[in-house]
N, C-alpha and C positions, 0 to 999 in steps of 0.2 A: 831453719836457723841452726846453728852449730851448738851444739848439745853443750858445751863446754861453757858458755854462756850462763852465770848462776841467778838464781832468781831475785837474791839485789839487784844488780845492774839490770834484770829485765823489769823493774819496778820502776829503777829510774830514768831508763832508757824506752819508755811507753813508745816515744815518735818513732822510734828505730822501728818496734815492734809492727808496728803499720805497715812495714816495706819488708818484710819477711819473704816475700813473693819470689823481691830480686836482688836483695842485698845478704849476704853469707857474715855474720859477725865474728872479727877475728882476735881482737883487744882493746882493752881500753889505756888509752894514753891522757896521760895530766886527765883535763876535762874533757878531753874527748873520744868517743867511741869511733874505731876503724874497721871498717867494713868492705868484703869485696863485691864487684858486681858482678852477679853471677850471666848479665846475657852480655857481656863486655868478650866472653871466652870467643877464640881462645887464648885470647890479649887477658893478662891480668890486670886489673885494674882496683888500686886499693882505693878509697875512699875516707876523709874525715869529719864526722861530724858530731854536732854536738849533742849532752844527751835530752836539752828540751827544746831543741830546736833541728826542723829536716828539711829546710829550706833549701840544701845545695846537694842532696837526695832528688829533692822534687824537680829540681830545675836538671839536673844529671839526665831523668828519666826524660823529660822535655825535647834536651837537646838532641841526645844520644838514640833513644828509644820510643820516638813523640806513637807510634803503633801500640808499643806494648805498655804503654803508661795505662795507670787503671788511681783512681784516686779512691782510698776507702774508708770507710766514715768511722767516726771516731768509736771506742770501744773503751767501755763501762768497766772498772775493776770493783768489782765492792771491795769495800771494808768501811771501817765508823771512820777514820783518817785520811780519806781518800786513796789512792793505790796502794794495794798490798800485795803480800810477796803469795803466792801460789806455785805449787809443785803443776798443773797442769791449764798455762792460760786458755781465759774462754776465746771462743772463735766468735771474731767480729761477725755484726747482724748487718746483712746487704741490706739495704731497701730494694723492695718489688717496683723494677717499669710502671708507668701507667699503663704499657700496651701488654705484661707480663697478670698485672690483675685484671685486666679485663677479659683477657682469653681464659682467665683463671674464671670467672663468671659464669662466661659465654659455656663454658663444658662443664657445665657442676653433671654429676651423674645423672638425674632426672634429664635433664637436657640432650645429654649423649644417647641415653636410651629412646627418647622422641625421634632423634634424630634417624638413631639406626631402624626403628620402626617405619617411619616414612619412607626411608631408602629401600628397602626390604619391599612395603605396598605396593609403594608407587610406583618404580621400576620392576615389581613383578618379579624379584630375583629367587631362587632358590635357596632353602634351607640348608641347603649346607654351605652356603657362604659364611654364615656366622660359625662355622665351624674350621674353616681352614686359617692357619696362623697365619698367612700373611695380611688376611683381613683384619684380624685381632690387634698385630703388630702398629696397623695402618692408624685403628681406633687409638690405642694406647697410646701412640705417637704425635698424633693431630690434638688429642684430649687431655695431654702433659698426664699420663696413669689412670687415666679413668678406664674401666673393663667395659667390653661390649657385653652385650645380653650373650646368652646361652640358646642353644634351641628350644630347650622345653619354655624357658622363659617368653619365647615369643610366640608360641603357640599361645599362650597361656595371657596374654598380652591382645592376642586376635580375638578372643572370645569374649575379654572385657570389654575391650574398643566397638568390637559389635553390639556388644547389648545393649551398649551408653548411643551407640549411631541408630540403632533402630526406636529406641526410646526417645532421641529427638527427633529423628523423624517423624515418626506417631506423633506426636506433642505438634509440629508442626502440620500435620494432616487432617488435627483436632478444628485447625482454627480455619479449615476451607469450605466449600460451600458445595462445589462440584469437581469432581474428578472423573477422568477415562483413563482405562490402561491399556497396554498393548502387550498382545501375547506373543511365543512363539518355541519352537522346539529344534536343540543343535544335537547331533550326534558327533560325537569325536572318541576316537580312542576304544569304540567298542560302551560308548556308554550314552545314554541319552539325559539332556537335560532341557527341563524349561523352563523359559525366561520371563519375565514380567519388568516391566518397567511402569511408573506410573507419571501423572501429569496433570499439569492444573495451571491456572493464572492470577498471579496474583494481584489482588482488589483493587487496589492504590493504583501501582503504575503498571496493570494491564502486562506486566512480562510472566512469561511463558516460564516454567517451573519442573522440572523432571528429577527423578529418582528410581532408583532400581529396587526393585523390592522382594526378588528371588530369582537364583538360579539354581532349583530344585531338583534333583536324580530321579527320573525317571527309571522305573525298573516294569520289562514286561514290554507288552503290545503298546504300539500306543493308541488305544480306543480310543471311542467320547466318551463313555463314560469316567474313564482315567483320568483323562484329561481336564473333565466338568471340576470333579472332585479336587483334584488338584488347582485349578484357577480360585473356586473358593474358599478352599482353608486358605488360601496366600491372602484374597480378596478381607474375611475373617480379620487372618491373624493384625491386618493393620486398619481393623473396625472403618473399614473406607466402603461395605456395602453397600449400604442407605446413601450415601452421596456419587455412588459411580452413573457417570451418564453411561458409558458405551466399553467394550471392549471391544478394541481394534488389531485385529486378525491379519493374515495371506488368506488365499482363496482356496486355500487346499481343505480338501473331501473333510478330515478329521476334524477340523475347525467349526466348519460349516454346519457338521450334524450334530455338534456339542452344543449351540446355541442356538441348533431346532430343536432339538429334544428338552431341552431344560431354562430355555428364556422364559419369561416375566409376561413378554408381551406375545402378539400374531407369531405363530411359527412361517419361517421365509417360506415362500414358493408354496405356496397350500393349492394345489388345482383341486380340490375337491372335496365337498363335503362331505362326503360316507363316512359311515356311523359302522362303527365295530364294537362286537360283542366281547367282553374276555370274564373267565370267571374269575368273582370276587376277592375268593380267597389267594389267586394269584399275584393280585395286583395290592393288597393287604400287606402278604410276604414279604413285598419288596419295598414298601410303602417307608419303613426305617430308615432305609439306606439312602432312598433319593428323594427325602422329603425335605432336607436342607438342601438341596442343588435347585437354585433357582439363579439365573443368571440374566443381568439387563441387556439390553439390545444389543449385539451382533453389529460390528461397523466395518464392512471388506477394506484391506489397504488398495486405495485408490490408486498407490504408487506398484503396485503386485498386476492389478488389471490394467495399468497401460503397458506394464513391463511384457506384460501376456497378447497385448496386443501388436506390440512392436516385434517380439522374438515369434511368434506364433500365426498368428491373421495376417500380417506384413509380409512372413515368409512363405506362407504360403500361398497369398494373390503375387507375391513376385516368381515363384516357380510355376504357375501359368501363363499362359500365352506366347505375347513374340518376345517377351524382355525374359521369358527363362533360361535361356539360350545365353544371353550377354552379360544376364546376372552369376548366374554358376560361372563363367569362365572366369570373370575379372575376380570372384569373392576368391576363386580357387587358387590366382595365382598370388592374390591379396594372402591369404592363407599357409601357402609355399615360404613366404618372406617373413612374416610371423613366428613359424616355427623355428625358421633357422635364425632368426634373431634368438630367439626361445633359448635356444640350445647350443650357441657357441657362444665364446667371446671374440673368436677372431671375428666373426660376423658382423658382430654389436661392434666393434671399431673399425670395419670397414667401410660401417654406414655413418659412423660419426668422422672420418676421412674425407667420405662426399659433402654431407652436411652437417654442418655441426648440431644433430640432432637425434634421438633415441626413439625408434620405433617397437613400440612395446604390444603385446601380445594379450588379447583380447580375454574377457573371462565369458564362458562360454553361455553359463547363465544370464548374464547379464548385456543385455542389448546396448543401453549407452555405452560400456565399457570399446564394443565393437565398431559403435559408430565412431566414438573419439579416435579409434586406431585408423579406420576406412578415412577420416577427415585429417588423419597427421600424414597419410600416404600421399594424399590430393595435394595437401601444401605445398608440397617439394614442387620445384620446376620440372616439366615433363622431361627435359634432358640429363637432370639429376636422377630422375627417376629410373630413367633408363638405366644408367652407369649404376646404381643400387640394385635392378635387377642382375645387370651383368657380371656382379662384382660377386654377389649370392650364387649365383647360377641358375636362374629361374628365367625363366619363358618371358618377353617383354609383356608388360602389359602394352595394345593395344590401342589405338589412337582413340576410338571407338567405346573400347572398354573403361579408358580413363575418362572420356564424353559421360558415361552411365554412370560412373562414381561420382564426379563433379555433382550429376544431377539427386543424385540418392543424396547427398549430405545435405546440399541445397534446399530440399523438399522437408523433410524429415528432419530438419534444426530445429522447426515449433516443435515435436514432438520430445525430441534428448530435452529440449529445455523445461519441459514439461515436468519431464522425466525427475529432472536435477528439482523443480520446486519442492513438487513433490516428497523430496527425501530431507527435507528441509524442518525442525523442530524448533526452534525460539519463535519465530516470524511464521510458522505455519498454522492456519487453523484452517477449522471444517470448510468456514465459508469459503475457503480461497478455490476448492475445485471446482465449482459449478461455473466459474466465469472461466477456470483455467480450461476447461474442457471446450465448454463453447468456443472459446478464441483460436485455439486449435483447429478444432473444424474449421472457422471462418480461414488462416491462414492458408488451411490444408487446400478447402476449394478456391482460394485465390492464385493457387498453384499451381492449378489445371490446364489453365490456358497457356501456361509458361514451358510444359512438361515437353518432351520430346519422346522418351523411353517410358514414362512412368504414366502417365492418362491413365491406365485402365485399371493402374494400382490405386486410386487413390479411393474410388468410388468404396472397394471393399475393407479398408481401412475406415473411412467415413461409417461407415454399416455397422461394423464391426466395434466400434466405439459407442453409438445409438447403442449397440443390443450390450455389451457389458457395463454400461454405468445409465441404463433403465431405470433402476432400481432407486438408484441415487437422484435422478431428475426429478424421481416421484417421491421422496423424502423429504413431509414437510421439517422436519427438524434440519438438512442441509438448505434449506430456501431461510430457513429462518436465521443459521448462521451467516448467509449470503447479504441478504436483506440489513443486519446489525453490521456489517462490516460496511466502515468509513468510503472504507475502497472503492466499495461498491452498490449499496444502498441499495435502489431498485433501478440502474440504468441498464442491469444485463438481462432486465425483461422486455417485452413486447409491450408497446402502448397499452395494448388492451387487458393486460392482466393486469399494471401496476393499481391498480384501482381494489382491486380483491386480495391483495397482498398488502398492502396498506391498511385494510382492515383487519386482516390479521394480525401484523403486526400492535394494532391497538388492543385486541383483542388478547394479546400474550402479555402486554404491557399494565395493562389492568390489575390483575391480581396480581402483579409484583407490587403493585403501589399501596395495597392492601395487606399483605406481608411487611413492607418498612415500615408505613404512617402508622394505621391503624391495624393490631396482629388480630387474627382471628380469636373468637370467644373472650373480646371486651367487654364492657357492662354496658359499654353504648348501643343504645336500639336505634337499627333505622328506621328513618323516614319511610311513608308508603312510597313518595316521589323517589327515595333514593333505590328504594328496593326493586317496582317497577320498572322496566327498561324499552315501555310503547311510546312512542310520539314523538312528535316537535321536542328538542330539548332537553332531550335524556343522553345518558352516556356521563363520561365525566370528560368533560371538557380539559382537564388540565391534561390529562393523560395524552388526548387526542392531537391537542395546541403542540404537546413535546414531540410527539410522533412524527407531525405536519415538518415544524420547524427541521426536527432530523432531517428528514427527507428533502428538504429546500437549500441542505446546506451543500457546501461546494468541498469542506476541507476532507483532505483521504487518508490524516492523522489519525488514528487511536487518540490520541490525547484529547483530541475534541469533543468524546464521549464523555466526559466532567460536564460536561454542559445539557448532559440526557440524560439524568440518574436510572430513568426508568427501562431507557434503552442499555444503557450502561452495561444493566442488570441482565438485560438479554442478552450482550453480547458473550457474558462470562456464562451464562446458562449453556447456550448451544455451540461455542465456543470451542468450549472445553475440551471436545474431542479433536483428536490428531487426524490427519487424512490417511495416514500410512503406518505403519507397524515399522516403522527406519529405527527409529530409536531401540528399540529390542534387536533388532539386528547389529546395531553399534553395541552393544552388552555383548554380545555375542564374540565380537571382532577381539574385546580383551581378552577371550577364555582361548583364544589361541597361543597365547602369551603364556596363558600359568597351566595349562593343560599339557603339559610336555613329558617328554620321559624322563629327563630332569626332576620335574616334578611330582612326581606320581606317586611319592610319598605322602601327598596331604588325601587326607581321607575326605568325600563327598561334602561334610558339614565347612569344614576349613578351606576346601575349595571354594565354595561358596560365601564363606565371610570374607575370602581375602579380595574377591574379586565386587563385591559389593561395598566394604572398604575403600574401595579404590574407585567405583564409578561416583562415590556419594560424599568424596572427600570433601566438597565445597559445604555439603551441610554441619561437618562435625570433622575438625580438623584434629589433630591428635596430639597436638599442644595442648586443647582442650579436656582432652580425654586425660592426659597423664600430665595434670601442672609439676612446676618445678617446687 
């Protein structure tokens, strides 16, 4: 507004004042104020109006300018008299959008700071993200001025967040009954570490419960006794001893010997009883060290011994006889097309030119990985296929050889699918392998007749599954998880055993009902009749009646277990263990993510908080951790 303008006429000219924005004040005539309009340029355009009234201002801006028009709310002059004169008027107060206070909310700094913590976890980003300005730039700009965290801040941030996530954890692991965990050990980087995950189910609706509970630095060999040590201070630090059913393992040597030497129960494999001498004071000496290493039963991954029999027993009854010969050729040229998928691009879109499809490259350890590649090669049309070899530059496969592929996927689908249950954690339990195994076999020999190339494979594959899951067939705790599953109850037995298994079952069922009803060391004395258990009419009948009815029923729900409390109970007893170590290996899969050279500024402990953090987000979100 034109400086020239004295602060009478801007006292009585307030409506003028309003439109400051776009009207330049030039003088006042008779009663009226004359004004130019400054977006009118570079046309002059004078204007008259009056001074308490800007009705042909407002309609000026409407007609002329209906873009640039902005209406602005009225503004307060004190004085005891209403308007008064001022050497510097105050600046009209906008009102805030509704949509300008709510994003004003939505980013109060406690908010922004969750935010950027989450993004940081959960995405697994490196520490010096918070540190380059255009990230800063991003927050201040999205957040109308709110500052991102600092680095020491989020370091600092991870340590609280863990302690408050391991404290609800614990709190929740207070209120379980039975847990198993599964172990296992990842080297990356020149550094070893291992993992634990644990698991349980919960009482109400029978669903399946996991959380990570360390991925600890290894340093040195990795022994058994290193190893022992380490599985129970973890076990310890989240007081889940006394409730652990089983730690579930791989099959490998260091494993194995950790929980023969230091389990609770039978050491595995015992051929013999001889007796050894040692002296006293030797076994004294050491007596400190491993007198808290006690560890409960040892549970091989079931999904590790098929994977063993598939890459190892499979490959090696396929490399004798008359199909070694037809097996090595086709795998080799299968092999040839793999790598150079692998290792071009021109390759990879040559094959996507034939078929609009990606043939991707096998992981060596793992057997399904190989069968899904050998069964994406078969789908193609054999004349497609051809034009994919010739396009790669690789030797056809033969008519013959593509016969022997067709037949290997054919065969060996019961087995990948097995394979895939097995690595399966919400819906997996103990009972599930003892019928998944049998059904295999039964598909396997239903196969024999059909075979052409493979007859003489299957017999040692059949063998070879008897001799690595023995162990397991004679495991009454896997018969007893089998038996409590809906699924399967006792139809995967023989006529003649369901009858001894059935008592058992009543037999496990009993002192669970003795635990709920009535707990041990009440003031109630029994009866001789109850205490007694000879004759006609003994036992307890209600027990026996729920057992009976289970087993009569037809439904293959979980749910229907509400209706068995005693069986209920068993199912969550023997349950509880997993079949496989998969879930410790899924632990594993994220520390490839924050193990980087990127990252290799967080030191061992912060490694480990961010990545447990981030598997366990669902128990302790970080809204919680840090309210607004």
């Amino acid at each position: 507004m034109d400086t020239s303008m004295d602060t009478g006429t801007l006292a009585t000219s307030f409506h003028v004042w309003r439109y400051r924005q776009h009207f330049i004040f030039k003088e006042v005539k008779d009663k009226n104020i004359i004004v130019q309009c400054v977006l009118c340029k570079p046309k002059i355009r004078m204007l008259s109006t009056s001074k308490n009234s800007t009705s042909n201002l407002k309609k000026h801006l409407e007609r002329k300018h209906p873009s640039m028009y902005l209406k602005s709310p009225k503004v307060e002059m004190n004085g005891p008299n209403g308007p008064t004169t001022s050497d510097s008027p105050k600046e009209p107060k906008y009102k805030k959008s509704k949509l300008e206070s709510l994003v004003h909310q939505m980013t109060s700094q406690p908010k922004v700071n969750a935010l950027v913590f989450n993004f940081m976890v959960d995405d697994v980003q490196s520490l010096s993200v918070l540190e380059q300005p255009a990230f800063r730039k991003l927050i201040e700009g999205l957040s109308g001025g709110k500052m991102s965290m600092t680095r020491n801040t989020f370091i600092n941030r991870i340590e609280m967040a863990f302690s408050k996530m391991k404290d609800k954890l614990k709190e929740n692991l207070d209120s379980v009954q039975s847990v198993c965990t599964t172990a296992d050990i990842w080297t990356a980087h020149n550094r070893s570490y291992i993992g634990m995950t644990c698991h349980w189910i919960e009482k109400n609706e029978l669903e399946r419960k996991s959380a990570a509970l360390a991925c600890a630095r290894i340093r040195g060999a990795h022994t058994f006794d290193t190893i022992a040590a380490k599985i129970n201070e973890i076990h310890v630090a989240y007081n889940i001893e006394n409730k652990l059913q089983a730690t579930v393992t791989d099959n490998g040597s260091n494993f194995v010997k950790v929980f023969k030497e230091f389990s609770k129960g039978d050491n595995e494999n015992d051929e013999d009883d001889n007796v050894e001498f040692e002296d006293v004071g030797t076994i004294l000496d050491g007596a400190d060290e491993a007198m808290h290493l006690f560890l409960l039963p040892h549970q091989k991954c079931a999904s590790h011994a098929l994977n063993l029999i598939a890459s190892h027993d499979l490959a090696q009854a396929l490399s004798q006889g008359e199909t070694a010969q037809v097996y090595y050729s086709a795998m080799a040229k299968c092999s040839v097309v793999w790598n150079r998928v692998h290792q071009s691009p021109l390759t990879i879109a040559a094959v996507e030119d034939i078929e609009k499809m990606k043939l991707t490259a096998p992981c060596e350890s793992r057997w399904s990985s190989e069968y899904c590649a050998v069964e994406k090669m078969v789908s193609l049309p054999e004349t497609k296929l051809m034009d994919v070899c010739d396009s790669l530059g690789v030797p056809r496969l033969l008519s013959y050889e593509i016969a022997f592929l067709k037949e290997y996927v054919d065969v060996f689908k019961p087995l990948a699918f097995a394979l895939d249950l097995f690595q399966g954690e919400q819906k997996c339990f103990l009972g599930l392998v003892i019928p998944t195994v049998l059904t295999l076999k039964k598909k396997l020999c239903e196969k024999k007749t059909l075979t052409l190339y493979l007859f003489d494979v299957i017999n040692p594959v059949l063998e070879a599954i008897d001799s690595r899951f023995k162990q397991l067939f004679a495991s009454l705790d896997a018969k007893m998880a089998t038996a409590t599953t809906p699924q399967f109850r006792l139809w995967w037995l023989p006529e003649a055993e369901r009858e001894d298994m059935h008592l058992m079952l009543v037999a496990e069922a009993t002192p669970m009902e003795l635990t709920d009803g009535a707990p041990i060391g009440s003031d109630d004395m029994q009866s001789e009749d109850e205490f007694f258990s000879f004759g006609p009419g003994t036992g307890n009948s209600d027990t026996e009646e729920e057992v009976r009815r289970y087993l009569e029923g037809t439904s293959k729900n979980l749910s229907c277990l509400k209706y068995f409390p005693r069986v209920r109970n068993l199912f969550l007893k023997f349950n509880t263990i997993l079949p496989s170590s998969a879930p410790v290996e899924r632990l594993f899969s994220h520390n490839g993510n924050i193990l980087t050279p990127q990252r290799n500024g967080l030191t061992d402990d912060q490694f480990e908080q961010v990545l447990l953090l981030r598997y366990n987000s669902k128990i302790c979100t970080q809204d919680k951790i840090f309210p607004e």
